[in-house]
Every structure is written in C-alpha cells, then in structure tokens.
N, CA and C atoms as a LAMMPS dump frame, in Angstrom:
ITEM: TIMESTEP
0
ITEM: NUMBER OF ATOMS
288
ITEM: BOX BOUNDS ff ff ff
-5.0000000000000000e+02 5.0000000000000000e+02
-5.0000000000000000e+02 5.0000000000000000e+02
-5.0000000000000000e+02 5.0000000000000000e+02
ITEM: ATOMS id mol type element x y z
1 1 1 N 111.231 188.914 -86.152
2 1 2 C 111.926 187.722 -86.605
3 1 3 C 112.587 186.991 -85.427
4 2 1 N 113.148 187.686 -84.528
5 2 2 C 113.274 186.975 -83.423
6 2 3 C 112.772 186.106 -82.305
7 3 1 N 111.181 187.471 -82.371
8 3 2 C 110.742 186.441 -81.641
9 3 3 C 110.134 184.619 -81.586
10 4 1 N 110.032 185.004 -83.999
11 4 2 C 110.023 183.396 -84.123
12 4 3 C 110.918 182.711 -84.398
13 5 1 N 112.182 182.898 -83.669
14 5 2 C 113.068 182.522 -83.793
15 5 3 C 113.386 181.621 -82.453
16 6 1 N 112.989 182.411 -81.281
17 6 2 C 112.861 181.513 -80.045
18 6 3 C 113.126 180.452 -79.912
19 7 1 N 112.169 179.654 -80.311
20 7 2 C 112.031 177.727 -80.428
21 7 3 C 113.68 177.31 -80.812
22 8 1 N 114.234 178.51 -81.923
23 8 2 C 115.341 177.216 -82.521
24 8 3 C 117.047 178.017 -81.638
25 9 1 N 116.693 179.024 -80.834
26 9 2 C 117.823 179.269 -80.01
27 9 3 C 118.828 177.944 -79.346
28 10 1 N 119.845 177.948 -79.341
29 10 2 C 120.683 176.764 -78.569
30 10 3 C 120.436 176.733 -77.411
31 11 1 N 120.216 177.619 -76.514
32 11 2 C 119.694 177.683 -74.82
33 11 3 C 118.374 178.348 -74.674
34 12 1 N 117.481 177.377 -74.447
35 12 2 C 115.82 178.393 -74.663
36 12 3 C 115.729 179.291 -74.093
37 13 1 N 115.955 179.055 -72.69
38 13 2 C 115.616 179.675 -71.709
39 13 3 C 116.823 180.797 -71.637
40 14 1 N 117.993 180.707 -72.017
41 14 2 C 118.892 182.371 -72.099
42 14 3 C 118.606 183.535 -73.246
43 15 1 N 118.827 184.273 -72.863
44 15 2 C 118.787 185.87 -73.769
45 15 3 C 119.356 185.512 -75.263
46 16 1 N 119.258 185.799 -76.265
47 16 2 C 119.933 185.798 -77.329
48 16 3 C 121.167 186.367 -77.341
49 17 1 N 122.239 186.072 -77.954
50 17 2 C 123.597 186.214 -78.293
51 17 3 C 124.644 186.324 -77.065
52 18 1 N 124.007 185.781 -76.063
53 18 2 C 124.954 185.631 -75.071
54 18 3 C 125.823 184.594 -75.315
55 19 1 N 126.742 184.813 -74.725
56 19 2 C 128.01 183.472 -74.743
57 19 3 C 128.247 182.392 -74.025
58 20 1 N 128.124 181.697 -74.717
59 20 2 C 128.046 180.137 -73.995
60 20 3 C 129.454 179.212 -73.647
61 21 1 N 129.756 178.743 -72.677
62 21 2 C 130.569 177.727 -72.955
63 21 3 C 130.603 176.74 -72.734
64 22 1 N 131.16 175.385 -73.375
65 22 2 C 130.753 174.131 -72.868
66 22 3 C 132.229 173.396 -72.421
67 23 1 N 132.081 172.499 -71.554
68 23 2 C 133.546 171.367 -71.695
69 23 3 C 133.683 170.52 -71.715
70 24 1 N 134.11 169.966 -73.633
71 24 2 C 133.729 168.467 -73.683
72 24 3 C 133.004 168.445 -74.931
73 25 1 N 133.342 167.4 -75.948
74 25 2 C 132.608 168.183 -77.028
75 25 3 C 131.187 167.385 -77.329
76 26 1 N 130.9 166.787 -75.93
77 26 2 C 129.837 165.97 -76.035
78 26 3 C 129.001 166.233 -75.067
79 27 1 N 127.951 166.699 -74.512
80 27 2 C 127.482 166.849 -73.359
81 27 3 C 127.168 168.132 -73.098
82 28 1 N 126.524 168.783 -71.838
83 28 2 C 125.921 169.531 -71.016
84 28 3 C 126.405 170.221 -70.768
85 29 1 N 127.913 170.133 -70.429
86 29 2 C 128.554 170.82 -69.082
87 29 3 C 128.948 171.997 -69.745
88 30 1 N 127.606 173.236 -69.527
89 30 2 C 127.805 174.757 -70.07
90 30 3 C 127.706 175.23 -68.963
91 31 1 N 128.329 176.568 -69.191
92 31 2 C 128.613 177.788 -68.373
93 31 3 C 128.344 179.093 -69.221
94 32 1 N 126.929 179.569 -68.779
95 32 2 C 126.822 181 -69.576
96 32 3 C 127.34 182.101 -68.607
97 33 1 N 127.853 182.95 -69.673
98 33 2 C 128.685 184.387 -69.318
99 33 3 C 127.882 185.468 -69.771
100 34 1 N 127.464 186.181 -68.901
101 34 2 C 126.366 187.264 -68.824
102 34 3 C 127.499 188.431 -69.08
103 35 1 N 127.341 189.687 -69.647
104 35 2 C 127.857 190.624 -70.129
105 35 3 C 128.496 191.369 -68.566
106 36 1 N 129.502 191.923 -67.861
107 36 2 C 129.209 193.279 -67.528
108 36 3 C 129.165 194.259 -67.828
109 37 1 N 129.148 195.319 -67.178
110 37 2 C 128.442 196.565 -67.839
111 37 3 C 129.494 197.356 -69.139
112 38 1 N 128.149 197.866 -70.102
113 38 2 C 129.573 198.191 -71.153
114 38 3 C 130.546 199.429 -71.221
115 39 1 N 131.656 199.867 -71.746
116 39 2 C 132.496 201.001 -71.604
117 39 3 C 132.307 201.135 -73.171
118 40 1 N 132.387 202.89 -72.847
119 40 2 C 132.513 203.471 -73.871
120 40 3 C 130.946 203.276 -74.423
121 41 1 N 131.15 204.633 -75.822
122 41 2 C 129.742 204.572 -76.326
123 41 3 C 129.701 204.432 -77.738
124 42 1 N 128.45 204.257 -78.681
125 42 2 C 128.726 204.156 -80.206
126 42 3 C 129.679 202.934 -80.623
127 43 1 N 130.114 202.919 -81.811
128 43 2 C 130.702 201.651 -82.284
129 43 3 C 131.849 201.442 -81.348
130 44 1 N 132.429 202.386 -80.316
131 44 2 C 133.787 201.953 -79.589
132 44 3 C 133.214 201.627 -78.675
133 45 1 N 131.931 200.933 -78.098
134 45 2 C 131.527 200.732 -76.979
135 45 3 C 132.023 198.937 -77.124
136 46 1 N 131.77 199.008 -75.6
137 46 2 C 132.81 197.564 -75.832
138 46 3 C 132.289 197.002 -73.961
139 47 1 N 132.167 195.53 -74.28
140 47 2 C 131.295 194.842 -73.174
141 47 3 C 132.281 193.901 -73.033
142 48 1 N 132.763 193.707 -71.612
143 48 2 C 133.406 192.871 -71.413
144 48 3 C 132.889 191.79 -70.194
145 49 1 N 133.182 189.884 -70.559
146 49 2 C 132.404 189.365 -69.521
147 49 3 C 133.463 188.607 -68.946
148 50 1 N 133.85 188.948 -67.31
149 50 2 C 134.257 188.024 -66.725
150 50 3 C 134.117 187.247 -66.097
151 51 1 N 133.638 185.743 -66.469
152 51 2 C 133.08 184.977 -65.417
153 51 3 C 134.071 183.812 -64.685
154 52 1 N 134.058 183.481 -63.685
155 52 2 C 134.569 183.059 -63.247
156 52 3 C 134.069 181.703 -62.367
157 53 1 N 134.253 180.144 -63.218
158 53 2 C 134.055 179.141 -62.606
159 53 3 C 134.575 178.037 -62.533
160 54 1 N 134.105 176.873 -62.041
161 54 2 C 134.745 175.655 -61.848
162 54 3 C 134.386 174.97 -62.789
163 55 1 N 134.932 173.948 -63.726
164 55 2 C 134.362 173.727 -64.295
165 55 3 C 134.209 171.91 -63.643
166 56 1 N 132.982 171.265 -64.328
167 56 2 C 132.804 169.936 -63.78
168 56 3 C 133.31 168.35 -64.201
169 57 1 N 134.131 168.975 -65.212
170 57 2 C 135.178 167.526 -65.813
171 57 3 C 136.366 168.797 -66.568
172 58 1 N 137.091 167.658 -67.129
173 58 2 C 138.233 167.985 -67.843
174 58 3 C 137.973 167.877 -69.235
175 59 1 N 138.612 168.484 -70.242
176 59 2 C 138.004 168.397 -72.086
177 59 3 C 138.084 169.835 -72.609
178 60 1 N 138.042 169.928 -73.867
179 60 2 C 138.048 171.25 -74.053
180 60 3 C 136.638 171.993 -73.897
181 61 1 N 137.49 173.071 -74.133
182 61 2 C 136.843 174.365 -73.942
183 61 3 C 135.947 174.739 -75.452
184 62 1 N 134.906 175.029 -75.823
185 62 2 C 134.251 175.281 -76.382
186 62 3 C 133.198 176.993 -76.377
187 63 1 N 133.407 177.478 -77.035
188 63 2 C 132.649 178.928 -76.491
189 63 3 C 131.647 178.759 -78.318
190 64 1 N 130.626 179.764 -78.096
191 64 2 C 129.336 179.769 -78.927
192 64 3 C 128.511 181.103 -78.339
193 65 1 N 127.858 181.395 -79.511
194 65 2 C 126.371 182.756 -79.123
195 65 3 C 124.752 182.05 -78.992
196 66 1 N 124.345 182.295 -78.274
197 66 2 C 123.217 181.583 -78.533
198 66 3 C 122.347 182.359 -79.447
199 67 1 N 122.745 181.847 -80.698
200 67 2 C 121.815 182.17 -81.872
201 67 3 C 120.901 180.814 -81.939
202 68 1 N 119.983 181.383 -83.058
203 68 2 C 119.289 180.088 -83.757
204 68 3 C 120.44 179.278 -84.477
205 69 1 N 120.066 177.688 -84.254
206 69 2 C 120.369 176.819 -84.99
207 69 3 C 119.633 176.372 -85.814
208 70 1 N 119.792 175.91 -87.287
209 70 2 C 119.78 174.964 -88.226
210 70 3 C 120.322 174.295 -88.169
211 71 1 N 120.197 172.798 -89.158
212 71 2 C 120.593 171.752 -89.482
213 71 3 C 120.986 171.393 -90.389
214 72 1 N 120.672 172.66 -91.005
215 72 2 C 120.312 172.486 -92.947
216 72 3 C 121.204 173.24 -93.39
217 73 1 N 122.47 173.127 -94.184
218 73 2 C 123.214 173.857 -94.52
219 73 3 C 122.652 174.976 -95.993
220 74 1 N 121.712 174.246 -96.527
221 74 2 C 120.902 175.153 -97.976
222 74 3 C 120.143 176.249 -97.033
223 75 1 N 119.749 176.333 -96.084
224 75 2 C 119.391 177.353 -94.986
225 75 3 C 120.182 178.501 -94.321
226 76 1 N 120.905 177.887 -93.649
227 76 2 C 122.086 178.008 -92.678
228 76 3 C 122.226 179.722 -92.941
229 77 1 N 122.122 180.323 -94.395
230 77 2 C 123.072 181.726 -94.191
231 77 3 C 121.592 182.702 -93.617
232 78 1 N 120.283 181.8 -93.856
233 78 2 C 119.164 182.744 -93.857
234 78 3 C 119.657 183.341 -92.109
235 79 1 N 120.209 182.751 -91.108
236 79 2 C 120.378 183.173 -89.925
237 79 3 C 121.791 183.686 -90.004
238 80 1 N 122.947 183.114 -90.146
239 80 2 C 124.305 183.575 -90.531
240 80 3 C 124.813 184.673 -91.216
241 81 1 N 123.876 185.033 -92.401
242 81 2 C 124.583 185.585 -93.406
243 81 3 C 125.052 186.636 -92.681
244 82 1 N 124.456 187.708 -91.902
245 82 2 C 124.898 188.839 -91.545
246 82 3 C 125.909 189.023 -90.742
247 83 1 N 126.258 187.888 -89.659
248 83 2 C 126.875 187.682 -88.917
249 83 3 C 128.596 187.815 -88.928
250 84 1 N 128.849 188.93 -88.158
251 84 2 C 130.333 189.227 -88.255
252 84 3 C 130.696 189.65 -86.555
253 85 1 N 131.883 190.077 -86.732
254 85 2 C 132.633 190.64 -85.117
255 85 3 C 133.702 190.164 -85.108
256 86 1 N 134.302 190.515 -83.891
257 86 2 C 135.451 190.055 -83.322
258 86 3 C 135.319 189.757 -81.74
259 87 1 N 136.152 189.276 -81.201
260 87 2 C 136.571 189.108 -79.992
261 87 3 C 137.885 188.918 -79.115
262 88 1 N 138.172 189.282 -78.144
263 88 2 C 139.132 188.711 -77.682
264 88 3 C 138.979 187.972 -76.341
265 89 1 N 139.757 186.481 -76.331
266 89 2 C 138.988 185.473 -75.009
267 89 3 C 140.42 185.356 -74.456
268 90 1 N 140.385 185.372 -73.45
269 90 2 C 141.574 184.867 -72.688
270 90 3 C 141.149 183.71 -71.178
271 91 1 N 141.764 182.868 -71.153
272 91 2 C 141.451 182.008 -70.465
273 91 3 C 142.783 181.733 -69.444
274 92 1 N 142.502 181.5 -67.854
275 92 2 C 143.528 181.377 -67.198
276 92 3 C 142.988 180.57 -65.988
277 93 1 N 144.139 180.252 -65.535
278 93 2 C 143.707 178.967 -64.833
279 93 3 C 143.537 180.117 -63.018
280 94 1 N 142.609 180.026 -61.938
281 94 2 C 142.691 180.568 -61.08
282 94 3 C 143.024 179.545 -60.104
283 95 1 N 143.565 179.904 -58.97
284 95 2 C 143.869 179.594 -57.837
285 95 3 C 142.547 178.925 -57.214
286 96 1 N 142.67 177.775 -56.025
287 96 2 C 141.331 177.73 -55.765
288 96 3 C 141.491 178.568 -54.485
C-alpha cells in the first residue's frame, strides 16, 4: 500500500513519515529533519531529531510527516484513520 502510495506523498523524493518543516504558510521554504539514531528498544524506544538551521525568511513555523495527501475529506480517514502519537518539539533560537 505504500508503495502506491508514493505519487501522493507531500515530499516525493523524501522517505515516508519524516518530519518536515516549513516557514511561512505559503511557499517552499522547508527544512527536513532526518531522525538520529534511536534510544532504547520496543515501545520505549524513542528517536530523537536535532536539526539545526537557518532559516530563509521570517513567518511561522510549521512542522508535518510526510504522509500521503488527499484533498477529499469523504477519503481523508482511508490514510488518517490509524494515525496517532505524540511528540515533543522544542524550538530555540541559536547563536550565529
């Protein structure tokens, strides 16, 4: 199912369910965050990504998985329904 799922991913060319971010709620300006390595094993295993960049305008911050998109909300749960988690994001401003 995934693999025909491909075509309707938000970033073609990235891995599935990686994390995306954009700034600006209009436009391009993404920054994907690749996993590092994970701690711990079984359901307490836990992946944490720190990436660290510049970003290329000012606007908010936007984060996303690159799942498949729809358009169609009478659709929408056939990819969603299962979809759960948590996270925790922290964002800080670095020094240049």
């Amino acid at each position: 199912a995934l693999f025909l799922g491909v075509p309707l991913r938000r970033v073609f060319l990235r891995p599935w369910f990686r994390i995306v971010g954009r700034v600006g709620a209009q436009g391009t300006d993404e920054y994907f965050m690749d996993p590092d390595k994970p701690t711990g094993t079984g359901p307490e295993k836990s992946t944490q990504i720190s990436p660290a960049f510049r970003v290329r305008r000012d606007g908010e911050l936007f984060l996303y998985v690159n799942d498949a998109v729809i358009g169609l909300p009478s659709i929408a749960s056939f990819f969603y329904g299962g979809n759960e988690g948590e996270a925790t994001v922290t964002v800080r401003h670095l020094p240049r």
